[in-house]
C-alpha positions in Angstrom: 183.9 -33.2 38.5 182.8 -36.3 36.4 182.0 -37.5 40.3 179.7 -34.3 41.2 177.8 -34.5 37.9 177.2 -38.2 39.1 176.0 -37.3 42.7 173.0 -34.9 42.6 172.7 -34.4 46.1 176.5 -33.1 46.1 175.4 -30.6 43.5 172.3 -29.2 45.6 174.0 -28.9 48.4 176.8 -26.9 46.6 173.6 -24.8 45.0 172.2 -24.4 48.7 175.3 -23.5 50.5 176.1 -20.6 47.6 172.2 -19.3 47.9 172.5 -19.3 51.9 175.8 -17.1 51.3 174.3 -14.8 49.1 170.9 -14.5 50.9 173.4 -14.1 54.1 175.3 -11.1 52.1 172.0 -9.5 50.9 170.8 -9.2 54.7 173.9 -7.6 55.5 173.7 -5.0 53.4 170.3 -4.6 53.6 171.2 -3.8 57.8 173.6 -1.2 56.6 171.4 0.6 54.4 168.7 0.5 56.9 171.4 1.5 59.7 172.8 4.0 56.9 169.2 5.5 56.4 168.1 5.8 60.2 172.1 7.4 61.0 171.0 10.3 58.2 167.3 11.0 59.3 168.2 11.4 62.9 171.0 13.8 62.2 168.6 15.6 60.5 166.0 15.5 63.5 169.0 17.2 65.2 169.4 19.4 63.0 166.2 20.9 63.7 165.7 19.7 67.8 166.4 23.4 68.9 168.0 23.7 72.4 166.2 27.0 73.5 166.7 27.8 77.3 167.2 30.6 79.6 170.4 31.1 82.1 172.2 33.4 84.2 175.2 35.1 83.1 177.4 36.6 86.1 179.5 39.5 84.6 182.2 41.2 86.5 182.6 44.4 86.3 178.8 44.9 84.7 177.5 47.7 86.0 175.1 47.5 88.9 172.2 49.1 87.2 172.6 46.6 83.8 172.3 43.7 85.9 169.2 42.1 84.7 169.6 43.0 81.2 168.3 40.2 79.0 170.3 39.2 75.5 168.8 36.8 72.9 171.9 35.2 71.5 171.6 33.9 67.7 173.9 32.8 65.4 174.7 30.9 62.1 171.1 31.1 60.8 172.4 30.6 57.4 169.1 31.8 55.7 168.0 30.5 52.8 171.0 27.3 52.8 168.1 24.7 53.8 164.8 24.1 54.8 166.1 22.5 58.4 167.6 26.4 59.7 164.5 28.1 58.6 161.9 25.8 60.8 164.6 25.9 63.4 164.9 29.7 63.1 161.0 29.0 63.3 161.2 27.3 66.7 163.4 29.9 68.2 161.7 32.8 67.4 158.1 31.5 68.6 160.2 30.7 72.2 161.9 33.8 72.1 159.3 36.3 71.5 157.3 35.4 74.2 160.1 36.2 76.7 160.6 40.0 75.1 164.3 40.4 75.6 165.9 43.6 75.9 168.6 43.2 73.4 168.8 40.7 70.5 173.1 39.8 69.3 173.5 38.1 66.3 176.9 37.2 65.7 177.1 36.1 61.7 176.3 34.2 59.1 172.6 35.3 59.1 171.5 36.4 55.9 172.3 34.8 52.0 170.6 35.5 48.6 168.0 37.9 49.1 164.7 36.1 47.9 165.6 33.4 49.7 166.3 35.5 52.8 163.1 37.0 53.0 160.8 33.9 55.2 163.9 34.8 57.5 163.7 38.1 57.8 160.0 38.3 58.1 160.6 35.6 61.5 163.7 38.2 62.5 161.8 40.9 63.0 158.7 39.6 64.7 161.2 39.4 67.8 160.9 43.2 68.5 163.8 43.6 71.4 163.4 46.8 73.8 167.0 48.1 73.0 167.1 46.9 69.6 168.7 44.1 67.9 172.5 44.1 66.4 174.5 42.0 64.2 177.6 41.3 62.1 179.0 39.6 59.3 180.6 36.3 59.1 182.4 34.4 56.3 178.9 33.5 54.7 178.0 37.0 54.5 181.0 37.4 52.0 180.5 34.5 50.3 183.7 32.8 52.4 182.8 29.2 52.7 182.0 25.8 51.8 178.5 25.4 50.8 177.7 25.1 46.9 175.8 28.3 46.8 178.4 30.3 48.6 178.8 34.2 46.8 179.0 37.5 48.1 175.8 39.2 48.5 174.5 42.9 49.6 171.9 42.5 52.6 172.0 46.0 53.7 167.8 46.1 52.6 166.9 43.0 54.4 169.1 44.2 57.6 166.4 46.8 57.1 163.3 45.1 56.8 164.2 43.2 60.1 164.8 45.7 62.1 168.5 44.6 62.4 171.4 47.3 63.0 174.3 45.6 61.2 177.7 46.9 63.2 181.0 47.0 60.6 183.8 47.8 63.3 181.4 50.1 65.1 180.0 51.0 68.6 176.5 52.2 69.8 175.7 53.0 73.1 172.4 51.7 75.0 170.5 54.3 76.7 172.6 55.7 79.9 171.0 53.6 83.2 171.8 55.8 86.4 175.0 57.2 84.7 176.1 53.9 83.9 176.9 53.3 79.9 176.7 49.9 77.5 178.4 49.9 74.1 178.0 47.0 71.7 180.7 47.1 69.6 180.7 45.0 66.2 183.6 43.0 64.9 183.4 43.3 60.5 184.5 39.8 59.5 187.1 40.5 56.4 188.9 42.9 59.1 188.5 40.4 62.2 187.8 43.8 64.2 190.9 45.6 63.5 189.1 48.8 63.4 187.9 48.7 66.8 191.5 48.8 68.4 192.0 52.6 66.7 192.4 55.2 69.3 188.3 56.5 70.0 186.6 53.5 68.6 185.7 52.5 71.6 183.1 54.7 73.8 184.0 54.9 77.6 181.6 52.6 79.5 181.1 48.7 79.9 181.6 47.3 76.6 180.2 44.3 74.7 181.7 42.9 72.0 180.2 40.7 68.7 182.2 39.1 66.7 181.8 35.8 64.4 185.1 33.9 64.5 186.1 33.5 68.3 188.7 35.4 68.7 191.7 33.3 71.0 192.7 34.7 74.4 195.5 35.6 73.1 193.9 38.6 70.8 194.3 42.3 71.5 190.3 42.3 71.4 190.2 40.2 74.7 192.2 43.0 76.3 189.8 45.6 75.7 186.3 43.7 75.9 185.3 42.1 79.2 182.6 40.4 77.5 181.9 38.8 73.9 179.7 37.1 72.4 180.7 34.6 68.6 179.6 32.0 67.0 181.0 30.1 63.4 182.0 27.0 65.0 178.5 25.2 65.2 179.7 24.1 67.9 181.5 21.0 65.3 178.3 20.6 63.9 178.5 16.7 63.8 180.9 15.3 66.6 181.5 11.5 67.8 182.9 10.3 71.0 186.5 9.5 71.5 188.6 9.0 74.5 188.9 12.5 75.4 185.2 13.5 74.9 182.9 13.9 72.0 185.2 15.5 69.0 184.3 17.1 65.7 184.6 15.0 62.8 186.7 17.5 61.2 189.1 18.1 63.8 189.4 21.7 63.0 191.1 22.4 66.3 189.1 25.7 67.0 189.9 27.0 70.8 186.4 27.5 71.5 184.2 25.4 70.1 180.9 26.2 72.6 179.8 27.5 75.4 181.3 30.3 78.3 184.9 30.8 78.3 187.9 32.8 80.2 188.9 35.0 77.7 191.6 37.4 78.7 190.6 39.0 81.9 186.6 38.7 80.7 184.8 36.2 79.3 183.4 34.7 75.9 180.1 33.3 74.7 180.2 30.6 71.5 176.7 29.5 70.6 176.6 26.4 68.6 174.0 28.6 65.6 170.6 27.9 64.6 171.5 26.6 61.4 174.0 24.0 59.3 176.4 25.1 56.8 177.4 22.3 53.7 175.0 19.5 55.1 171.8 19.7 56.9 173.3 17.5 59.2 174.3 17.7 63.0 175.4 15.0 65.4 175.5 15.4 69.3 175.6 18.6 69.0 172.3 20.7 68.7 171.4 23.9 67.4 170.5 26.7 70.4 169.0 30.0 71.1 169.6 31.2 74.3 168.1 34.2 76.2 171.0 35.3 78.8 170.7 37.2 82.0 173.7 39.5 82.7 173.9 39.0 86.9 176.1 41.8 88.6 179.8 40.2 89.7 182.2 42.1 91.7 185.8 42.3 89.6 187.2 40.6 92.9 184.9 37.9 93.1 184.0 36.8 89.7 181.6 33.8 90.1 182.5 32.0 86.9 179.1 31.0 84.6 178.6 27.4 83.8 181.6 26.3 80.7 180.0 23.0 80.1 177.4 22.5 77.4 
């Protein structure tokens, strides 16, 4: 030590070498903040970079005169959560509207506190659908989830005010097209659509489930719907790749996560939602509104929609 003290250039370079080090450490994490920052704002670009698109839906089974029937398919708008699901709500309603579907489905977790709700509500019901527009719950609806400001609410008055006929383990049937009936039939959350498999709750006719929680194959709904239409998933909301594809982070391990699926002897639509749940945060995997076009397929030749997403 006695040495060092002796030899100032020994002591400067020791000074130098620890300053290089911490100037070396400082850059370092000054990169991961920066690479920490630029991670978050993108995910929350996604969050709000709307997939809106149009596509073809073959149906076996639909009747003949339905083919050509148009559905606006929403889901997880989770009003009033954050300010990313209302623009994106935003976005889709200004595509939408200008393409006047027939029929608007939204399959759950729509609607929250009811000031809150309102901007959404008011953007709900400027899409004005021919045949009307339907919903159900999901878990949100009953205050069943994650998010801080999760708590039962009543929305039967903003259901109103948008237009919106809410469907609690019910049926309605569309107008009768050359004999030909539709019934949309809507799966209550809390009773996973136990009431519709009561003797009578279904109408005779083609019918169309909506339901929140995707329902396996292995579900006596899938035996008595040829077609449905769900959402909760978010389609994982924020995903990374992995040998086997791009997962979701929290590897809930739901059967359907997205997309057009063999269910049973039909088939079953899982929209990825409008909005985010917990975080305003999504990763490879953005929110979508999607404007179907049920196409007439004969039961023995059932040409199989797109799966992939």
């Amino acid at each position: 030590m006695a040495r060092m003290k002796d030899n100032p250039l020994a002591v400067t370079n020791e000074v130098r070498a620890g300053s290089a080090a911490g100037l070396r450490g400082g850059r370092l994490l000054g990169y991961a903040l920066a690479a920490t920052a630029l991670s978050l704002a993108y995910m929350v670009f996604e969050a709000q970079w709307v997939r809106c698109r149009q596509a073809d839906l073959p149906v076996p089974g639909l009747p003949h005169p339905w083919s050509g029937l148009t559905i606006l398919h929403l889901s997880d708008i989770h009003a009033g959560e954050f300010l990313t699901n209302r623009r994106s709500l935003a976005k889709a309603v200004r595509w939408a509207k200008k393409l006047t579907p027939d029929l608007v489905l939204l399959t759950g977790d729509i609607l929250g506190d009811t000031e809150r709700s309102e901007p959404y509500v008011k953007l709900l019901a400027e899409l004005r659908p021919s045949l009307g527009a339907f919903a159900v719950t999901g878990n949100h609806e009953y205050g069943l989830g994650k998010a801080p400001l999760a708590e039962p609410r009543d929305a039967t008055d903003l259901w109103t005010k948008a237009g919106i006929t809410l469907l609690t383990d019910q049926c309605v049937t569309l107008p009768t097209r050359n004999g030909h009936r539709i019934n949309l039939c809507g799966a209550d959350y809390i009773s996973g659509g136990y009431g519709l498999l009561e003797d009578g709750a279904i109408p005779p006719g083609f019918s169309i489930l909506l339901i929140h929680d995707p329902p396996g194959a292995g579900s006596p709904l899938a035996a008595r719907f040829p077609l449905g239409f769900a959402g909760h998933t978010h389609g994982g909301q924020l995903r990374v790749p992995s040998p086997s594809g791009l997962i979701p982070l929290h590897m809930k391990g739901d059967e359907y996560l997205g997309g057009i699926h063999r269910w049973g002897l039909g088939q079953l639509v899982v929209s990825n939602g409008i909005g985010t749940s917990f975080l305003p945060l999504r990763l490879l995997t953005r929110p979508e509104a999607t404007l179907w076009r049920l196409v007439y397929t004969s039961c023995e030749h059932p040409a199989q929609a797109d799966e992939s997403k």
